[in-house]
N, C-alpha and C positions, 0 to 999 in steps of 0.2 A: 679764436675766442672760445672758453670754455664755460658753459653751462648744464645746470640740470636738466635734466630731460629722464621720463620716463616712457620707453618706448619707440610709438610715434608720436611721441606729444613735444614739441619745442617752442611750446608757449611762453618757455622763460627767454629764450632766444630775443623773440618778439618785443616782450615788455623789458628788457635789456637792452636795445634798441635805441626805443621809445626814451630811457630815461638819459643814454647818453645824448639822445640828439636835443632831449629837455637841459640836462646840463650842459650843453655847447654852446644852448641860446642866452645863457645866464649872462646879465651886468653884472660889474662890480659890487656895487649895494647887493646884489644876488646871493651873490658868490660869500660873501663876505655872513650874510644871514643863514645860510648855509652852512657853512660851516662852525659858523657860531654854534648854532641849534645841536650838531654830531659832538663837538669837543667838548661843549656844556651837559651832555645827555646825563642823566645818571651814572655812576660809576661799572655801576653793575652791568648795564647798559653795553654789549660788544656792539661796534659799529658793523655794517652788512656790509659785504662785500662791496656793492656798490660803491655804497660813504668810504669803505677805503681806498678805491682806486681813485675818491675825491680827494683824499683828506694829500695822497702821494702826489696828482697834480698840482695842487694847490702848492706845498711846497717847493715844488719842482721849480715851479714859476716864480721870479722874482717879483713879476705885480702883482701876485696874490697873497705869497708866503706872510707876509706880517699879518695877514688876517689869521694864520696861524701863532702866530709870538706872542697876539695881543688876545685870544682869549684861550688857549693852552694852557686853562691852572692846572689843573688835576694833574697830579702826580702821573695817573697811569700814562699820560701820552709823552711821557718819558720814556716809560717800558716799555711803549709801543716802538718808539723809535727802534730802540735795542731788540727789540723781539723780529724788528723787520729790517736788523742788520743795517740801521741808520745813523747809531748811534756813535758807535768808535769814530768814522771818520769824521763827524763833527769835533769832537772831543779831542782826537790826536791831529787836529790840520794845522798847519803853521799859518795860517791867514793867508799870506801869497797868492797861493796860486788857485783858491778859492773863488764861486762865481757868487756875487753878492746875495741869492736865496740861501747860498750853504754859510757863508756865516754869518749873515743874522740867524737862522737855524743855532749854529755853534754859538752864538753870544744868550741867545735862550737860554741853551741848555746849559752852558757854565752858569748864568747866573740863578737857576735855579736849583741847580746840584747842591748850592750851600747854604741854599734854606731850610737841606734836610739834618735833622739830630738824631735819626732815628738809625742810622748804617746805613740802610736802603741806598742811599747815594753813592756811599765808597763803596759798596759791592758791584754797581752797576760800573762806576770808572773803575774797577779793579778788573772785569770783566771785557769792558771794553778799550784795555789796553796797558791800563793802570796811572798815565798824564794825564796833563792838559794842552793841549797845543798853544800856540800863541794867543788866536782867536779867544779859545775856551776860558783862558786864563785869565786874560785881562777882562774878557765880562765877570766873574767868580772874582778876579781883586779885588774890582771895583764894585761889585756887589758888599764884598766884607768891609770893607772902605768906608760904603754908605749906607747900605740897610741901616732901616733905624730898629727893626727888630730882630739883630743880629746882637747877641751878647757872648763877647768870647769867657765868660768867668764859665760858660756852662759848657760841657765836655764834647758836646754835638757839633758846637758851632768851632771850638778854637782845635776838634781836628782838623778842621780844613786847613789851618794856618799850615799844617806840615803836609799837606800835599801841595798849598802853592809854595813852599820852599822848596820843596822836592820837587816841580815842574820849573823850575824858573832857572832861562839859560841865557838872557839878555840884558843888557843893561838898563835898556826901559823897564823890563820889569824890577829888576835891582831898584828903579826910582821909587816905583808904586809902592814897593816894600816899604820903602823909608816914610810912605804918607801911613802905611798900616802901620809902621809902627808909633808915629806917633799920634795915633787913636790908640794905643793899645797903654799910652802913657802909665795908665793908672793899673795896669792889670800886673799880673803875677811875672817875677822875675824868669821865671821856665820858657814864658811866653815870648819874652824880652831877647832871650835868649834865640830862641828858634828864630826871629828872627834875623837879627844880628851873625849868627851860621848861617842862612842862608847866604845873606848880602853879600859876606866873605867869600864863598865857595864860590856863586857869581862871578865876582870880581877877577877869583884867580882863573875863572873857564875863561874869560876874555882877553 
């Protein structure tokens, strides 16, 4: 275990201790208020050391991780993930052989990768691999599918349409396309398009 210390002082030792053996005793309701409080904090806000080696358990763990899904808005604990080399293997897992915390994790992070219009999101999957895996994919389909504040006319949202053409290697996904694309009825022939190439190149990988 690594701590500060200056000298002979290992008082942080001590109170290090003290808080894991306070978070060990944690209930669920605990746990759960806990982490709340860290992932809600202000932006500016860096979690302490401590709150990260909570925030790592916590998804680790299958009974706890949705207490991360469910209040994880902030963009940054997206960057967290990627910053702490979390990120790519959610995003590139084919689902399989996954333990149920990593992809509800990966169903997160796909379906909030395409609520961004600003780049921020294709940077971070260009970064961390440049696909979607299975998992990632079909939460991000089904997010463009059904978000109701998702409008493909605006250029943020209908990039995403070509990176789920561009990840998509199965025929279940090939189906989902065919529900995107008939949400996309009314939209621009380009778009119409992109999909309809995909579907095709699908078809012929299979």
């Amino acid at each position: 275990m690594f701590y500060p210390s200056v000298g002979s002082d290992h008082s942080a030792l001590n109170a290090g201790i003290k808080e894991w053996i306070r978070i060990g005793c944690l209930q669920p309701l605990d746990i759960e208020d806990a982490l709340r409080r860290i992932l809600t904090a202000p932006e500016d806000q860096a979690p302490a050391p401590s709150e990260v080696d909570f925030i790592r358990r916590c998804i680790g763990n299958r009974n706890t991780v949705h207490y991360f899904t469910q209040h994880a808005f902030q963009w940054r604990w997206l960057v967290w993930l990627h910053e702490n080399k979390l990120l790519s293997s959610l995003l590139m897992s084919s689902g399989a052989e996954n333990s149920d915390h990593t992809r509800l994790l990966a169903h997160w992070a796909g379906r909030k990768l395409v609520h961004d219009v600003t780049g921020r999101g294709l940077q971070l999957l260009q970064e961390a691999g440049g696909r979607l895996g299975f998992t990632a994919w079909n939460a991000a389909a089904h997010e463009l599918w059904l978000a109701k504040d998702i409008d493909f006319s605006q250029p943020g949202h209908s990039q995403w349409l070509a990176v789920i053409a561009d990840s998509s290697r199965h025929q279940v996904q090939v189906d989902l396309l065919a529900y995107l694309l008939g949400k996309l009825a009314g939209e621009k022939n380009g778009t119409r398009r992109l999909i309809f190439w995909s579907t095709a190149r699908c078809e012929d990988q299979d």
